[in-house]
C-alpha positions as CSV (number, residue, x, y, z in Angstrom):
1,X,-4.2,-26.7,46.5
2,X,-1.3,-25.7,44.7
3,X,0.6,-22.3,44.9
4,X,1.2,-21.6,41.3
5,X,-1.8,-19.0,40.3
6,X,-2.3,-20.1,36.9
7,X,-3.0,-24.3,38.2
8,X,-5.1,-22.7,41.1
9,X,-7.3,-20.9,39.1
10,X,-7.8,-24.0,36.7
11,X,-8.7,-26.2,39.5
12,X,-10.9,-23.6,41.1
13,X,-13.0,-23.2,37.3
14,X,-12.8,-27.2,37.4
15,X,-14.4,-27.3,40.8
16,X,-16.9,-24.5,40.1
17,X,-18.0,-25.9,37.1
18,X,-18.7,-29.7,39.0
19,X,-20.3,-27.8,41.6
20,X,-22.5,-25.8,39.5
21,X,-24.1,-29.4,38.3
22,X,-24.0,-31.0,41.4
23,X,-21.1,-33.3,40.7
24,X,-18.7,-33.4,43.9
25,X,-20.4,-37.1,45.0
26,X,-19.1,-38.4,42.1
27,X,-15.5,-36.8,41.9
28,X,-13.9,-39.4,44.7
29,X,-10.8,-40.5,44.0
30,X,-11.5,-43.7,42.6
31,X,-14.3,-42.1,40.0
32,X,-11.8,-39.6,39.2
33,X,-8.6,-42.2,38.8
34,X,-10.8,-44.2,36.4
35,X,-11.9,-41.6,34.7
36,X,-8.0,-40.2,34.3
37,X,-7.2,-43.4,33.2
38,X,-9.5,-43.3,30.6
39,X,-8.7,-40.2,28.8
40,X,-5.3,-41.6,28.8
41,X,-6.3,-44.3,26.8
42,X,-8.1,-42.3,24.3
43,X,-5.5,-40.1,24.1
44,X,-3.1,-43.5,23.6
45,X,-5.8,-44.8,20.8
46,X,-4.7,-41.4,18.4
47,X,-1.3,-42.6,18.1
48,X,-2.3,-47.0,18.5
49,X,-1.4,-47.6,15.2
50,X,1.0,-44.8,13.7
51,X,4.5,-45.2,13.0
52,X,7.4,-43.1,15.6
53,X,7.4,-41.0,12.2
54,X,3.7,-40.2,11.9
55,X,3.1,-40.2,15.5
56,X,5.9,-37.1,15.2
57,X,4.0,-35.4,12.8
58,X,0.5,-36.2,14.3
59,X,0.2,-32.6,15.2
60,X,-0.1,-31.4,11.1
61,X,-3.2,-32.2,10.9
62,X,-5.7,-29.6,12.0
63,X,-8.1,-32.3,12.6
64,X,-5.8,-34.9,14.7
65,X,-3.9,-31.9,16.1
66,X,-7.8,-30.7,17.9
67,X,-8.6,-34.5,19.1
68,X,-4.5,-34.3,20.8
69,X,-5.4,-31.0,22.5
70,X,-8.8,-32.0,23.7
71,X,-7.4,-35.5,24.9
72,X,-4.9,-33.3,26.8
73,X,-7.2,-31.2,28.0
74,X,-9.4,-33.7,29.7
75,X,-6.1,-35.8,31.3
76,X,-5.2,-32.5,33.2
77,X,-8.7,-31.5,34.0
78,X,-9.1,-34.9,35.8
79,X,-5.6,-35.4,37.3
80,X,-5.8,-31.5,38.7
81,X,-9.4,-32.4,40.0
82,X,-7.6,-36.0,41.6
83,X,-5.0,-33.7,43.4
84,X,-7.4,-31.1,44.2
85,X,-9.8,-34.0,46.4
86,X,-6.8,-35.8,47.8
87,X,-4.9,-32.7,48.7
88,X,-1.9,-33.0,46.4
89,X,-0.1,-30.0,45.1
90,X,1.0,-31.6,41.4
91,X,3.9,-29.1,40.9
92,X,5.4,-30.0,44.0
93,X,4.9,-33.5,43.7
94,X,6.4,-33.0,40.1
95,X,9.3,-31.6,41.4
96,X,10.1,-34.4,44.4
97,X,9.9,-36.6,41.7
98,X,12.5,-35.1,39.7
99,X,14.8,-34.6,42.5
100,X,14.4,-37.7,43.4
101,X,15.1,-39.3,39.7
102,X,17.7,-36.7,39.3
103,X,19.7,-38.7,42.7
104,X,18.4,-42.1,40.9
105,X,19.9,-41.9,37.7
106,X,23.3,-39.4,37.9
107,X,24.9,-38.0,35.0
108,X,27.5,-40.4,34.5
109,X,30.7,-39.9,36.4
110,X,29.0,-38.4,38.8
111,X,28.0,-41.1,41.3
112,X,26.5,-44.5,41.9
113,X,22.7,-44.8,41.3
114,X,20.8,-44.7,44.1
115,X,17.7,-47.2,44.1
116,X,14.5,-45.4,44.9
117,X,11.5,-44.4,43.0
C-alpha cells in the first residue's frame, strides 16, 4: 500500500505470515483497531507508574528496554496491517498530517493559526 520499500516489504511479511495461518477473516478493521489499541495500552502500562525521570531512562534496562521494543513492535505490526486492509498509505497520511499541523500551529510571527485538524 505504501511506496516506501522498506514499509512494503513489512506489511507484505505481516500479511504472509496471517495468511499462512489462515487469519485474514479476523484482520477487519475493527479486530485490527482493537487489537492496536491494545498494544498501546501495554506499551502505556511499562511506563503507568514511573516518574518523567525514570520513564527517560526506561530504556537502561536490558530487560524493560526488550518489553519497549516488543510493545513497539506489535503497535506497528497492527497499525501497518490496519492501513494495509483499509488502503491507507501511513507515510503519506503522516505527512498530510504534518503539513497540515505545520499551517495549524505557525512558528510564531509567522501567521495566524489556522483551525483544522
Amino acid at each position: 500500500m505504501t511506496e516506501h520499500p522498506d514499509l512494503a516489504r513489512l506489511q507484505s511479511r505481516l500479511a504472509e505470515f496471517a495468511a499462512a495461518r489462515n487469519w485474514q477473516p479476523y484482520h477487519t478493521p475493527k479486530n485490527l483497531v482493537a487489537a492496536l489499541s491494545v498494544e498501546a495500552s501495554e506499551l502505556v502500562e511499562i511506563f503507568q507508574w514511573l516518574t518523567p525521570e525514570e520513564s527517560a531512562r526506561v530504556m537502561d534496562d536490558p530487560g524493560t528496554a526488550h518489553r519497549v521494543t516488543d510493545e513497539v513492535a506489535d503497535v506497528l505490526a497492527y497499525l501497518l496491517q490496519f492501513c494495509e486492509v483499509l488502503g491507507v498509505d501511513p507515510l503519506a497520511a503522516l505527512a498530510a498530517k504534518i503539513d497540515r499541523n505545520e499551517r495549524r500551529f505557525p512558528l510564531p510571527g509567522r501567521g495566524d493559526q489556522q483551525a483544522e485538524s
